[in-house]
C-alpha positions in Angstrom: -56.4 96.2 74.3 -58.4 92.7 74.0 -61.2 92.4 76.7 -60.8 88.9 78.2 -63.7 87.5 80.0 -63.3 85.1 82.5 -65.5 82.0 83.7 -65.4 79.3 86.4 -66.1 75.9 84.3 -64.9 73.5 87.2 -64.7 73.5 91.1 -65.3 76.4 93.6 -62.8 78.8 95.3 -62.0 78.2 98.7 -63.7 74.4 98.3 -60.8 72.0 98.8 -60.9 68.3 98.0 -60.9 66.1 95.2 -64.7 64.9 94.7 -66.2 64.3 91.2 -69.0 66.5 89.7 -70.3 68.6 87.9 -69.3 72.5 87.3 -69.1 74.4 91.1 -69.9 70.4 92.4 -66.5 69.3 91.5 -63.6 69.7 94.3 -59.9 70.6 93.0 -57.0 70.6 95.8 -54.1 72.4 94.2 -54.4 71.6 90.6 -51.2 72.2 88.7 -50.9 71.1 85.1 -53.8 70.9 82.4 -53.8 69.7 78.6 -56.2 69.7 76.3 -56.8 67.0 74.1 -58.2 67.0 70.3 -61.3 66.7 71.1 -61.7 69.7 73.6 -61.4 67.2 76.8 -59.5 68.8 79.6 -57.3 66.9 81.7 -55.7 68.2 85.1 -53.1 67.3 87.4 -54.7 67.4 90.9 -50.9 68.2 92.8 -52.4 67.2 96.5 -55.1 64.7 96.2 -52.3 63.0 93.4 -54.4 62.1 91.0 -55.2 62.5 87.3 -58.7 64.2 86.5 -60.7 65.2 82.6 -62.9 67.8 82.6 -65.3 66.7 79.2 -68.2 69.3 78.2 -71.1 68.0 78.2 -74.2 69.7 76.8 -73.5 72.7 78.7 -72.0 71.4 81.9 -68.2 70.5 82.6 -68.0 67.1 84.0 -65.1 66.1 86.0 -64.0 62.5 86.4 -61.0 60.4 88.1 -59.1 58.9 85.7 -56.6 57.4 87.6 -55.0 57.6 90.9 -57.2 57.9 94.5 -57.5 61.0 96.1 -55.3 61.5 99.2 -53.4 58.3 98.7 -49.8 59.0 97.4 -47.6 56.4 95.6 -45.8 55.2 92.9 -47.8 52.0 91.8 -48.5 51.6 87.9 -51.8 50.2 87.3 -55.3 51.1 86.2 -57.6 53.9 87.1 -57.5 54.1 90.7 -54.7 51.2 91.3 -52.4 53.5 90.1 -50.7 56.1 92.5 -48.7 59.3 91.8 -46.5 61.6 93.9 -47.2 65.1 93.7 -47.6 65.7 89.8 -47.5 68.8 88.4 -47.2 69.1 85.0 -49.3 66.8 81.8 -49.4 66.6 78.0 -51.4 64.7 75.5 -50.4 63.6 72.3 -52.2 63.1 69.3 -52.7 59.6 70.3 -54.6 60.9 73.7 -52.0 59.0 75.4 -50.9 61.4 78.5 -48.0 62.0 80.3 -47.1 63.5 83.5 -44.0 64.9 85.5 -44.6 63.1 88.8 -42.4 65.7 90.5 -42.5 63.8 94.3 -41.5 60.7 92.9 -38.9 61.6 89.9 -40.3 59.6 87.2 -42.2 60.3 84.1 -45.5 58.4 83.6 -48.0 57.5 81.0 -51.5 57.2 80.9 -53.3 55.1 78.0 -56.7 55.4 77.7 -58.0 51.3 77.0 -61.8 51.1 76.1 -63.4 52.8 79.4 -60.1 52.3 81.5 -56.9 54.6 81.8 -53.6 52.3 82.2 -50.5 54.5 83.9 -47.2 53.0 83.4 -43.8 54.9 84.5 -41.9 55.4 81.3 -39.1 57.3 82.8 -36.8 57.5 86.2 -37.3 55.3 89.0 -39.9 56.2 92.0 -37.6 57.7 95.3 -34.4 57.8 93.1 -33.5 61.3 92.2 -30.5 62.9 90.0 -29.3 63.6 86.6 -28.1 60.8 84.9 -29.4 60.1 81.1 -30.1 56.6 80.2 -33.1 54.2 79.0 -36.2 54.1 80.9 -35.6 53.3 85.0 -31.9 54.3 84.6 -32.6 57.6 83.9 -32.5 60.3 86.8 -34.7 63.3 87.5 -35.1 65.7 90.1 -38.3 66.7 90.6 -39.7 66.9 87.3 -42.4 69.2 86.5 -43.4 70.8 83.3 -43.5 68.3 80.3 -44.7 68.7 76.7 -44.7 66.2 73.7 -43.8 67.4 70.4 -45.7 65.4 67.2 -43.0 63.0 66.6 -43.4 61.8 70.3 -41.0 63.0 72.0 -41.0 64.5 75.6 -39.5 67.5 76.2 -39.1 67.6 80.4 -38.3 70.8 82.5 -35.8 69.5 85.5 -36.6 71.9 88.4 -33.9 70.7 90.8 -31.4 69.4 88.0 -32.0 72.8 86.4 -32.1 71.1 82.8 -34.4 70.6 80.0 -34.8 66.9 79.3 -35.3 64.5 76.1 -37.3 61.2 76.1 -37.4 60.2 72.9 -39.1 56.7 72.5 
C-alpha cells in the first residue's frame, strides 16, 4: 500500500473561530468545502463563521485571508469582501477564470465570487435567499433546497448536488 503522510498547513484542533493568520495562527470554525485554484491557492468554505476564506503559500507559510463575508454575521447580502453575507455554505468550486462559486446551503441560492483587482465581488447567481424548493428556471426563479456540493465543469457549467430535493442540478450560463 501507498504511505500517506499527513500535515497541518492551516488552523489548530480544538481552536475554534474564524481569525486570519498564519499556519497554527489561523482559526477555522467548521470548514466544509475547499477548491483549489490554478495557481495552488486554497479557498474554504468556513460553514459557521459564514464566510469565504484562501489559504495562498507563501515562502513556506500558509496564509489565510477573508475574502468575503464577516465572521459570525449570517446573511444573504451580495456585495464586496466583507459587505457580502452568506448562510451556512458548504460546498465551493473555482473555474479556470478563478471566479468561485458556492452552495449557500442555509439560504438556497448559488453564489459567485469574482476576484476585481484586490477585491472579491459575491453576487447570487442562482435561487432566491429564504425561498426553498425545486422548481428549474432562470436565475432567482430557480428553487433549491439546501444546496451543498457544487462543481463547475470547463464549459462553465454548475453541476449542484440538492440535499433536500434529492437531485443533481444544472446551471448552465
Amino acid at each position: 500500500s501507498t504511505p500517506y503522510t499527513f500535515t497541518t498547513i492551516a488552523g489548530t484542533a480544538g481552536n475554534t473561530g474564524g481569525n486570519d493568520g498564519t499556519n497554527g495562527g489561523a482559526q477555522f470554525f467548521s470548514p466544509e468545502g475547499i477548491a483549489v485554484d490554478t495557481n495552488g491557492n486554497l479557498y474554504v468554505v468556513d460553514n459557521n463563521e459564514n464566510t469565504i476564506r484562501k489559504v495562498a503559500l507563501v515562502g513556506t507559510n500558509w496564509v489565510v485571508t477573508t475574502i468575503a463575508g464577516t465572521a459570525g454575521s449570517a446573511g444573504s447580502a451580495d456585495g464586496t469582501n466583507g459587505a457580502a453575507q452568506f448562510n451556512g455554505p458548504v460546498g465551493i468550486t473555482v473555474d479556470s477564470l478563478g471566479q468561485l462559486y458556492v452552495a449557500d446551503y442555509g439560504y438556497n441560492t448559488i453564489r459567485k465570487v469574482t476576484p476585481v483587482g484586490t477585491n472579491w465581488v459575491v453576487s447570487t447567481i442562482a435561487g432566491t435567499a429564504g425561498s426553498g424548493g425545486p422548481a428549474d428556471g432562470t436565475n432567482g426563479s430557480a428553487q433549491f433546497n439546501n444546496p451543498s456540493g457544487i462543481t463547475v465543469d470547463t464549459n462553465g457549467n454548475l453541476y449542484v448536488a440538492d440535499f433536500y430535493n434529492s437531485t443533481i442540478r444544472k446551471v448552465a450560463p
